[in-house]
N, C-alpha and C positions, 0 to 999 in steps of 0.2 A: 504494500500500500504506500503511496507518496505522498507525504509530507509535506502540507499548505503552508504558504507562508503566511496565510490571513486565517485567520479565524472565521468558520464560516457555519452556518443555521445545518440540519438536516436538509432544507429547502433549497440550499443553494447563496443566498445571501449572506450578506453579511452579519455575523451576531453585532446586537445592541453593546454598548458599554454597561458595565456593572452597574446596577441604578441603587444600589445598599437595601436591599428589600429586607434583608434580614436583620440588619441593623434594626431599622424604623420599626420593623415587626416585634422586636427585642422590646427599645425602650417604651413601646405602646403596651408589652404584655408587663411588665416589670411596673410600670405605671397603675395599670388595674391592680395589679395585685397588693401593692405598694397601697392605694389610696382602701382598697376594701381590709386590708389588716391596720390601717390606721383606724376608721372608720368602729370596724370590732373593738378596738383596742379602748375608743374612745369612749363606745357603750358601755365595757367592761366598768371603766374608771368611775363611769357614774352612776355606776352598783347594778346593773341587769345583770342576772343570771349568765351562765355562758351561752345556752340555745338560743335564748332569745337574744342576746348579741350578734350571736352571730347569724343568726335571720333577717333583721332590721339593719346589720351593720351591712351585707350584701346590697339589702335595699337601697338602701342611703347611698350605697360607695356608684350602681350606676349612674345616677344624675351629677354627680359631683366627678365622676370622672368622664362624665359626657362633655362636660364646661371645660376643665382642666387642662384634655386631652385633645382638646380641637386640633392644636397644629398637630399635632405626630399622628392624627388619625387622616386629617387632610390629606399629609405628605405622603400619607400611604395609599393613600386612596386615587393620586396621581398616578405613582410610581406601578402600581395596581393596572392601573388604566391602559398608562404607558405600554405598557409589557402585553398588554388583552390587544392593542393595538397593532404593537410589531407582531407577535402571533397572526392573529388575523392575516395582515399582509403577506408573512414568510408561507400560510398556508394557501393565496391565494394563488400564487407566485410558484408555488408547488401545482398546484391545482391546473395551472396555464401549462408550465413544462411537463408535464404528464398528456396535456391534448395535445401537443405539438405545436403548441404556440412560440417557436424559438425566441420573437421580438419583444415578449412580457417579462422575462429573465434577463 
């Protein structure tokens, strides 16, 4: 097999540059998890039982990190996007050089 000098899709193009999805993906889960253990934590402190903390602290922690979390959920939801994008196109593009459309590729 011979060795490309470019990096290229199953499709034939060219891959995207690294867009950090797992980064963003990281500090958006570390975030949730982070705001709904404060949240527990905070119920605890002001004497609820543990169940019920941790029921109501769940509750509480989605609106609060609905606000909180807007940019790193944004950026994901770009970078998301982005990526549903270039797929689409490397599939259509696949899709054309499998009919014989040499001129699409």
């Amino acid at each position: 097999m011979a060795e490309r000098s470019t990096p290229e899709s199953p499709a034939g193009g060219a891959t995207t540059p690294p867009s950090h999805l797992g980064l963003w993906l990281m500090i958006y889960t570390v975030g949730r998890i982070g705001i709904t253990v404060a949240a527990v934590l905070l119920l605890l402190l002001l004497g609820l039982p543990l169940f019920p903390a941790l029921l109501f602290g769940v509750l509480l922690a989605m609106p609060i990190a609905y606000v909180l979390l807007r940019p790193s959920r944004n950026r994901l939801t770009e970078i998301l996007a982005t990526r549903s994008a270039a797929r689409r196109e490397a599939k259509e593009r696949l899709r054309a050089r499998l009919e014989g459309d040499e001129a699409a590729g």
